[in-house]
C-alpha positions as CSV (number, residue, x, y, z in Angstrom):
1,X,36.2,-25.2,-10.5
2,X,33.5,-27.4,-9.3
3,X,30.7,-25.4,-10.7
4,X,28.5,-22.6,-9.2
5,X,27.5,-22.6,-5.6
6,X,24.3,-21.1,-6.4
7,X,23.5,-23.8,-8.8
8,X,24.3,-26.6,-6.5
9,X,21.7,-25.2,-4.0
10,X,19.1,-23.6,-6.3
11,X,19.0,-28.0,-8.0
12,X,20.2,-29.9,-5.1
13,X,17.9,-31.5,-2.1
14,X,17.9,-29.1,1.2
15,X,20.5,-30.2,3.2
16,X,19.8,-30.1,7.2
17,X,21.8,-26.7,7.3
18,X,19.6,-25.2,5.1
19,X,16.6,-26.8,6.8
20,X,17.6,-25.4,10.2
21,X,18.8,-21.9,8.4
22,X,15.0,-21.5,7.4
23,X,13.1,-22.2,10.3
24,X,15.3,-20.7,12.6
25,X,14.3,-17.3,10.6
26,X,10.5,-18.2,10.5
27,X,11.2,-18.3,14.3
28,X,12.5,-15.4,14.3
29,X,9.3,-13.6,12.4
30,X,7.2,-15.3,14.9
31,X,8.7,-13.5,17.6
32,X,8.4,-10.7,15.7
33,X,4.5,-11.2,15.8
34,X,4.5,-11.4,19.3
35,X,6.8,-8.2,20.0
36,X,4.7,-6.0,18.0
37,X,1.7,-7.1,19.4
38,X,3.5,-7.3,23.1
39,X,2.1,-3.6,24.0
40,X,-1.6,-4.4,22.8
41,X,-1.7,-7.5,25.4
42,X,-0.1,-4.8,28.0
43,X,-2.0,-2.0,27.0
44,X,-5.1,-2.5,29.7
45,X,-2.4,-2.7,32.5
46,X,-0.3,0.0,31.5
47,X,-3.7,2.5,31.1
48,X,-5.2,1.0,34.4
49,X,-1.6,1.6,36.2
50,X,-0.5,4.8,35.0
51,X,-4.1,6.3,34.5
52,X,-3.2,7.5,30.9
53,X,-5.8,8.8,28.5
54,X,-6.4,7.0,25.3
55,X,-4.9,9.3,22.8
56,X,-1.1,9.1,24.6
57,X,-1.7,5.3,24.9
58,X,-2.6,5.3,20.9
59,X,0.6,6.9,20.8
60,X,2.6,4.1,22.0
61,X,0.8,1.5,20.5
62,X,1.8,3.3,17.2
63,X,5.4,3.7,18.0
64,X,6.4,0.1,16.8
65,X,4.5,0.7,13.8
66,X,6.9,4.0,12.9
67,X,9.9,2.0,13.8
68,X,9.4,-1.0,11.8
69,X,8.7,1.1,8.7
70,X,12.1,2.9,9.3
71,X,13.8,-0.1,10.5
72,X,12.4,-2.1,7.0
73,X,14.2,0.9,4.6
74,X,17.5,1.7,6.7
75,X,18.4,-1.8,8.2
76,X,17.2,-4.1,4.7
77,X,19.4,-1.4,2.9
78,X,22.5,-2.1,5.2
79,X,21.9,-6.1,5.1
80,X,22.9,-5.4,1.4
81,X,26.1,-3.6,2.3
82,X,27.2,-5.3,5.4
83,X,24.9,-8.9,5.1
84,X,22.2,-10.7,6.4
85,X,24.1,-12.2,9.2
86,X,25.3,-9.3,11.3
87,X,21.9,-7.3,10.6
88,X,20.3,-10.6,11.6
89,X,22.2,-10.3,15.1
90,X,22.2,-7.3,15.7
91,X,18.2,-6.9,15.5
92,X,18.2,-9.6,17.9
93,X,19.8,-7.4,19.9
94,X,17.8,-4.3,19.5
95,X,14.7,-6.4,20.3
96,X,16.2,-8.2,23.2
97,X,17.4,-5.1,25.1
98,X,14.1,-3.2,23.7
99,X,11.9,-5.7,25.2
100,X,13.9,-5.3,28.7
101,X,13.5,-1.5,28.3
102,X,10.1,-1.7,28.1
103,X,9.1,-3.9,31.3
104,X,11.8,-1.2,32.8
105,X,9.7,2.2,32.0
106,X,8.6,4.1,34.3
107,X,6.8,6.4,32.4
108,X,4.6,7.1,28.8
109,X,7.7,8.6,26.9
110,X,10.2,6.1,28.2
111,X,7.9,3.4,27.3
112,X,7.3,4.8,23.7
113,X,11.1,5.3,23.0
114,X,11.1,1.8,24.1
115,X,9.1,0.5,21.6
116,X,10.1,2.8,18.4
117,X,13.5,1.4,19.2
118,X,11.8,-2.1,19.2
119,X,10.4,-1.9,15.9
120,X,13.7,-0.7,14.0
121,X,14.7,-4.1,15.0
122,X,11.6,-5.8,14.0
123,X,11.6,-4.5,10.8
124,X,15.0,-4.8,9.5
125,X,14.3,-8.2,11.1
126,X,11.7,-9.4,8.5
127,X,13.7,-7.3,5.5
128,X,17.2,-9.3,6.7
129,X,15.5,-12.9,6.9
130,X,13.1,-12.6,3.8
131,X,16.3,-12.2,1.7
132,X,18.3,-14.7,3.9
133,X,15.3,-17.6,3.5
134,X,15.3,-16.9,-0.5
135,X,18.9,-17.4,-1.0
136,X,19.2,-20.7,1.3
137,X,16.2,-22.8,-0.6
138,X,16.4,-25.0,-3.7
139,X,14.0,-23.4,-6.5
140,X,11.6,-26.2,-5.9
141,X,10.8,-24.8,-2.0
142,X,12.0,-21.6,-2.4
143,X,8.1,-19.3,-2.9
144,X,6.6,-21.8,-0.4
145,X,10.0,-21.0,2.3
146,X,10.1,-17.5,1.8
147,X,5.8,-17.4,2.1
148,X,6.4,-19.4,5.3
149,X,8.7,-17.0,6.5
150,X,6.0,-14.5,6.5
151,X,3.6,-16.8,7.9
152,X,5.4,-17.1,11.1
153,X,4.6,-13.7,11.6
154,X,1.0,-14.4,12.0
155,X,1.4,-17.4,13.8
156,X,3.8,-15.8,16.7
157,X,1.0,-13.1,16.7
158,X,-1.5,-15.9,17.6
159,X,0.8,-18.2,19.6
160,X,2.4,-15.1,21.2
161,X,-1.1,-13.9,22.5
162,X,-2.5,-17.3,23.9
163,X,0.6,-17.4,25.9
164,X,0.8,-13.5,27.5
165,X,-3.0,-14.3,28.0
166,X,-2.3,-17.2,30.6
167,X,0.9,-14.9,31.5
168,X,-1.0,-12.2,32.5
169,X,-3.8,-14.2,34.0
170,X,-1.3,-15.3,36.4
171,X,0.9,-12.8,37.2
172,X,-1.4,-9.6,36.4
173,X,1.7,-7.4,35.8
174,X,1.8,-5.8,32.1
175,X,5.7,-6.1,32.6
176,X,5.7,-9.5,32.5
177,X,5.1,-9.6,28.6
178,X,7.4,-7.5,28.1
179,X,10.1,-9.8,30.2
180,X,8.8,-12.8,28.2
181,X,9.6,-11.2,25.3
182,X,13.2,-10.3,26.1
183,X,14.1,-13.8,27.1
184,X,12.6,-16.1,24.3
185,X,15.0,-13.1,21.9
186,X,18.1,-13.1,23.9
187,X,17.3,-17.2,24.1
188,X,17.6,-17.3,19.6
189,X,20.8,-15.2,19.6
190,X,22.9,-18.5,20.6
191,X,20.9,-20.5,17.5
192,X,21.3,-17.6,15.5
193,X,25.1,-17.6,15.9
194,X,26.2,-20.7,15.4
195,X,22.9,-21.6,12.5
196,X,22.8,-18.8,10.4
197,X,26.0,-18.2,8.2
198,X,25.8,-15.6,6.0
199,X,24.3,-16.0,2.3
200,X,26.6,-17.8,-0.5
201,X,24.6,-15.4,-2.9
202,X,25.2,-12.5,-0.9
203,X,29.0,-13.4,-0.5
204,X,29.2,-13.9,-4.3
205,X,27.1,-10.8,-4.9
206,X,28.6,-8.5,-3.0
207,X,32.7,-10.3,-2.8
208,X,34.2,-9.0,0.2
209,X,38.4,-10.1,0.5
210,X,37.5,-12.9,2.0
211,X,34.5,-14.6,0.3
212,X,35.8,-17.3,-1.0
213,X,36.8,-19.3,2.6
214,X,33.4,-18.0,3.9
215,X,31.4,-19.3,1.2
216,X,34.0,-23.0,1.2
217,X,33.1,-22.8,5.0
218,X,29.5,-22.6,4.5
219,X,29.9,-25.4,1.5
220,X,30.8,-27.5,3.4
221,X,28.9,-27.3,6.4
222,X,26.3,-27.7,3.1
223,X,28.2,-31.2,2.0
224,X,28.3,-29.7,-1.3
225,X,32.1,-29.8,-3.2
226,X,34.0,-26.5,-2.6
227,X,34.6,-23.9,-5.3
228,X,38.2,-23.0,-6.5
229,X,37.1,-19.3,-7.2
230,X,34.1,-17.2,-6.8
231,X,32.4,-17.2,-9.8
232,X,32.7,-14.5,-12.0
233,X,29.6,-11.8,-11.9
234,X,26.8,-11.7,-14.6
235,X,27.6,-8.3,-15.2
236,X,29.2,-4.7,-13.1
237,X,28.7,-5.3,-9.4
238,X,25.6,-3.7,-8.1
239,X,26.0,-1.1,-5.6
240,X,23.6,-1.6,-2.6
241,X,22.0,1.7,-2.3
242,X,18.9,3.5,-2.6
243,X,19.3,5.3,-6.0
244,X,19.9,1.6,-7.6
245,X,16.6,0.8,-6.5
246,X,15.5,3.7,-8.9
247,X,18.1,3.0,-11.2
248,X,16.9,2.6,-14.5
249,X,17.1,-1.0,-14.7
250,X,14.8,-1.5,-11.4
251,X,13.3,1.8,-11.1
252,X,10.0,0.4,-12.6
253,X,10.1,-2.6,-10.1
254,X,10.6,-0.8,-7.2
255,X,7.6,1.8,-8.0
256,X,5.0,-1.2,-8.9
257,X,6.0,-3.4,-5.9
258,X,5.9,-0.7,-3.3
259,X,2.0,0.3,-5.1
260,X,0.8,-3.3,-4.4
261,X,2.0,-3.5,-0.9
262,X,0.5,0.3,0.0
263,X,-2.4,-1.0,-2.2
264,X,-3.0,-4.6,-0.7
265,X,-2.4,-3.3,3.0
266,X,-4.5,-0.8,3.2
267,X,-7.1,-3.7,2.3
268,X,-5.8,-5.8,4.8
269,X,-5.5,-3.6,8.0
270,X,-9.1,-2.4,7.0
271,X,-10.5,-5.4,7.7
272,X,-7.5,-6.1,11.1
273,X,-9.0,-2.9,12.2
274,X,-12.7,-2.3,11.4
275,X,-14.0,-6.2,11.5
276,X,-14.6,-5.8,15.2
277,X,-16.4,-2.7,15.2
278,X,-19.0,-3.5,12.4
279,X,-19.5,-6.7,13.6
280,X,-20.8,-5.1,17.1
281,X,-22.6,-2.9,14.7
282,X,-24.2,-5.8,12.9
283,X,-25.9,-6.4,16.4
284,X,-23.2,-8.4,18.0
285,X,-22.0,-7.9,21.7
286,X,-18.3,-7.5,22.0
287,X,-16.9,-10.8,22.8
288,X,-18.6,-12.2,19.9
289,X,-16.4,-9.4,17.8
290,X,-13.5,-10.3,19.1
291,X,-13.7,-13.9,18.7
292,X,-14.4,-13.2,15.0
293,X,-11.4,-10.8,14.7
294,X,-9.4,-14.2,15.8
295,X,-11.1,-15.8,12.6
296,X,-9.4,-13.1,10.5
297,X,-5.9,-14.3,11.5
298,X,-6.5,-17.7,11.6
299,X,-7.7,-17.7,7.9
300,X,-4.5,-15.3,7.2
301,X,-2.3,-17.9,8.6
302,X,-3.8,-20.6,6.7
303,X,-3.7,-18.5,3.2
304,X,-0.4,-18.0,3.8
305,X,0.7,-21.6,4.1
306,X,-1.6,-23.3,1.3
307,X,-1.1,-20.6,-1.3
308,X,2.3,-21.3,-0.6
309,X,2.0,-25.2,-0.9
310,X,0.2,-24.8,-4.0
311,X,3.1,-21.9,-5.7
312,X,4.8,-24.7,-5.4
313,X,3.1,-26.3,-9.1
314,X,1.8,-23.3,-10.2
315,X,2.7,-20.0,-11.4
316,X,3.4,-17.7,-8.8
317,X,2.1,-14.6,-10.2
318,X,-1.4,-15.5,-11.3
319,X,-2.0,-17.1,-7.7
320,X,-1.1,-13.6,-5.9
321,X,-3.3,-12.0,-8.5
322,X,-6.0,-14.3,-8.1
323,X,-5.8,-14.3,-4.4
324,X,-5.8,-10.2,-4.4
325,X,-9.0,-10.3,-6.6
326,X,-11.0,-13.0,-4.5
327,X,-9.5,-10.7,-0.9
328,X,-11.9,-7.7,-3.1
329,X,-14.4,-9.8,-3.5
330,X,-14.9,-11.5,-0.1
331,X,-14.3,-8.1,1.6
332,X,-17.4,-6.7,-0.4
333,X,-19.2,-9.5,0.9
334,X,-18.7,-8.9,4.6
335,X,-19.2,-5.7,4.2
336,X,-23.3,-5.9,3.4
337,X,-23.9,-7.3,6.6
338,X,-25.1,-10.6,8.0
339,X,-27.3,-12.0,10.5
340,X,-25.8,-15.3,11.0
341,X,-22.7,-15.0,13.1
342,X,-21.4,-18.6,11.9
343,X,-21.5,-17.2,8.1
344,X,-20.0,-14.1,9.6
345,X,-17.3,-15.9,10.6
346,X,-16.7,-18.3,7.8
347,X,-16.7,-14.8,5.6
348,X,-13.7,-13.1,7.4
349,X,-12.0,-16.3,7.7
350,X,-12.4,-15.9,4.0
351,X,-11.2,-12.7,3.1
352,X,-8.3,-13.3,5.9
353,X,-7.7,-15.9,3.7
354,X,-7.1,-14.3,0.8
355,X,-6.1,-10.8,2.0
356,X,-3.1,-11.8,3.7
357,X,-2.3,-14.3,0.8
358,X,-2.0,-11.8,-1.4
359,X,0.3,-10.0,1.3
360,X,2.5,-13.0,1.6
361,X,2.8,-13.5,-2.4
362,X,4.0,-10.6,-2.4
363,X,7.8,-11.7,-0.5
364,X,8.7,-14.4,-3.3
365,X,8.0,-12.4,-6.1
366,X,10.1,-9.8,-4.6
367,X,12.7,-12.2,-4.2
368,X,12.7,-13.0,-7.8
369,X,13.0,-9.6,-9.1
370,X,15.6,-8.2,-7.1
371,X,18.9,-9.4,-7.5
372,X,21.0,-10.9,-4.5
373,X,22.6,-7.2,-4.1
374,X,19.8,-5.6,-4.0
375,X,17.3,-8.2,-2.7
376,X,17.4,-7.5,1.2
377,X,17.5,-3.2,0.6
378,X,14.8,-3.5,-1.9
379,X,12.4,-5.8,-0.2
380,X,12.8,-3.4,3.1
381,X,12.1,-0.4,0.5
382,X,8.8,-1.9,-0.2
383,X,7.4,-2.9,3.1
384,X,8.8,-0.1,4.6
385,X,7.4,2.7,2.3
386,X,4.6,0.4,2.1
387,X,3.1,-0.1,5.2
388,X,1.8,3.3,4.7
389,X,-1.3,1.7,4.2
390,X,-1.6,0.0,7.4
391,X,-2.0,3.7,8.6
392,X,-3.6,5.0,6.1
393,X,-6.4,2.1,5.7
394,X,-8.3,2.3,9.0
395,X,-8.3,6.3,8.8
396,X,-9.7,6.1,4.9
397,X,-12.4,3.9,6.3
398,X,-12.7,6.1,9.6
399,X,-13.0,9.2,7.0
400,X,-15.7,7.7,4.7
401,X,-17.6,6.6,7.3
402,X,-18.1,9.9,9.0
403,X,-19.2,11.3,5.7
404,X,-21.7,9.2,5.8
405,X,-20.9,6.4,3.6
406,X,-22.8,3.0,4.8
407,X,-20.9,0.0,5.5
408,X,-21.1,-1.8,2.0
409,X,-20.1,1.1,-0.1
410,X,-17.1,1.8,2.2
411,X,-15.8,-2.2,2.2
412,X,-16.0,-2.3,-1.4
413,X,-13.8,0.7,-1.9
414,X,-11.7,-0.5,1.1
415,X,-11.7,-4.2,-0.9
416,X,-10.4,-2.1,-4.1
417,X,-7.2,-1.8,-2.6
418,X,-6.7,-5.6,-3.6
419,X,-8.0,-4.7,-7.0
420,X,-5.2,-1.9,-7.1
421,X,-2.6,-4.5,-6.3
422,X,-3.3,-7.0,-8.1
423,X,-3.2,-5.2,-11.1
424,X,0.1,-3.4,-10.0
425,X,1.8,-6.9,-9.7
426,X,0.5,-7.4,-13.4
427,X,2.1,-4.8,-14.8
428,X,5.7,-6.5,-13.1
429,X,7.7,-7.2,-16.4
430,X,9.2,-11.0,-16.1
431,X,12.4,-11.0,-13.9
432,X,16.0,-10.2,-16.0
433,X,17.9,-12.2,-13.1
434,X,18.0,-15.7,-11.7
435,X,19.7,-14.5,-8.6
């Protein structure tokens, strides 16, 4: 045999293949950010054309939210049975034909079916290519890839919105958004097809009848010398399921990761939902908030990429940690008010900084602990069950306030939720598997 596949490309250069494999998914999570966020650009339409009250509208723009969280756990669980490429695809699907559903309601329920049927495809979307972008980079790029990955989330969002703006702005139909969003997906399934073949280390992992020509295929496609037989397993092949994610060998994982993420989000969508409102409060008028709110994702963008350039030297762990520890810190901060809307500004950018870095750390290291069986279903497990906190953030901080707590007092215990984390992802024993 010519040695292990998954040596070859964990030591090896990126090859082009591998190149294209991983950008094409960072595309892919930047048109997740824009989906998701598709309904808030079309939100003032829909309300001014249908005349619906803000509560049902909060119930659509919350549908997405339910679905990704489902789509995360169910999907990521079946990209570990049936592999990252076909769940790849077939989310593209189920965001392409959601998208077209949407511009095509004609009413509040249709329209929030629509988009809860969006979102199971969004989320099993950023489970499937999390997984997928880890086992197609060398060790030298893989936190930094698997960090970007994430990244293009935030950057779709940002992209995604100066784009329906000038959309909108000329065509001043909500459905055009929508319409927008279904072409640019249906536009990636061709790229997806013919760029992404499915994982060596899922192949290997999981060895379907025919895994050796599909991984030989892939090989050499890669340029790298084909393998005579599939390399023989580590140890009793692991079942993809739920109940190995509480197994005993991965039980304690599973519980500590899915604590940080709660604990970290519920930081982060604190300050994606509040900043806004306590900065009018601060004396600001409204446009001034919102530009502000941009600074929160512009500085989220930019943590994500330079904490991930600098993983690349340094331990991965004590970055997240430290990142999650300065996100407390800088949240506090903001939260005792300022007069001075340029160190406003430079604040939030701040804590965007390192809120959402700490977010983002948090894909690689779950790429190193689960193994490749397990890697997509477990990652999906935590973001899924995790993104709790994105719900349960903004109505802690609604909660505290009305009881009367003042603005500093409630950001510091909002901040703690990156205390939480970070010492959550502390308590992560070292990883037992290379995979």
């Amino acid at each position: 045999m010519a040695g292990d596949p998954r040596t070859a490309i964990a030591q090896r250069p990126m090859r082009a293949l591998q190149i294209v494999a991983v950008a094409l998914c960072v595309t892919l999570n930047a048109l997740d950010g824009f989906d998701v966020l598709a309904i808030s650009f079309a939100a003032p339409g829909i309300a001014a054309e249908w005349g619906i009250e803000r509560v049902a509208l909060g119930v659509v723009l919350s549908m997405e939210l339910i679905g990704m969280a489902v789509g995360s756990v169910l999907l990521g669980g079946l990209s570990d049975r049936l592999g990252r490429r076909p769940v790849i695809l077939a989310c593209l699907l189920v965001m392409a034909s959601g998208m077209l559903l949407a511009a095509l309601s004609g009413d509040v329920l249709m329209l929030a079916i629509t988009r809860l049927y969006t979102g199971l495809g969004i989320g099993g979307m950023l489970a499937a290519t999390s997984a997928m972008v880890a086992e197609y980079s060398n060790d030298r790029r893989r936190d930094l890839n698997v960090m970007l990955n994430i990244a293009g989330y935030s950057a779709g969002a940002i992209i995604g919105g100066l784009i329906a703006s000038t959309l909108l702005a000329a065509t001043g139909d909500w459905r055009a958004v929508f319409l927008l969003g279904a072409g640019m997906t249906a536009a990636l399934i061709p790229f997806a097809w013919f760029w992404l073949p499915e994982s060596i280390e899922f192949l290997i992992a999981r060895r379907p009848s025919n895994a050796l020509v599909r991984v030989n295929r892939t090989l050499a496609r890669l340029k790298i010398e084909p393998a005579t037989e599939l390399p023989a397993p580590s140890g009793p092949v692991q079942k993809a399921s739920f109940t190995a994610l509480f197994s005993p060998a991965y039980r304690r994982v599973t519980i500590l990761l899915t604590l940080a993420y709660f604990a970290q989000i519920l930081s982060f969508y604190y300050l994606q939902k509040w900043t806004a409102k306590l900065v009018v409060d601060m004396g600001f008028d409204a446009a001034t908030a919102a530009r502000v709110l941009v600074c929160v994702s512009v500085g989220g963008l930019l943590g994500a990429v330079i904490l991930g350039l600098i993983a690349q030297r340094a331990p991965l762990k004590p970055i997240v940690i430290g990142s999650m520890l300065i996100a407390f810190a800088s949240i506090t901060v903001f939260g005792m008010g300022h007069s001075e809307i340029g160190v406003l500004a430079v604040i939030v950018a701040i804590a965007g900084f390192f809120t959402n870095g700490g977010v983002v750390g948090m894909y690689p290291i779950m790429a190193r602990t689960f193994p490749a069986a397990l890697r997509a279903g477990g990652t999906g497990f935590v973001i899924g069950v995790g993104r709790g906190g994105s719900a349960v953030g903004p109505i802690l901080a609604g909660g505290l306030f009305s009881a009367g707590a003042g603005t500093p007092l409630v950001s510091m215990v909002m901040g703690g939720g990156a205390v939480a984390a970070a010492l959550f992802i502390a308590l992560l024993p070292r990883p037992t598997t290379s995979d």
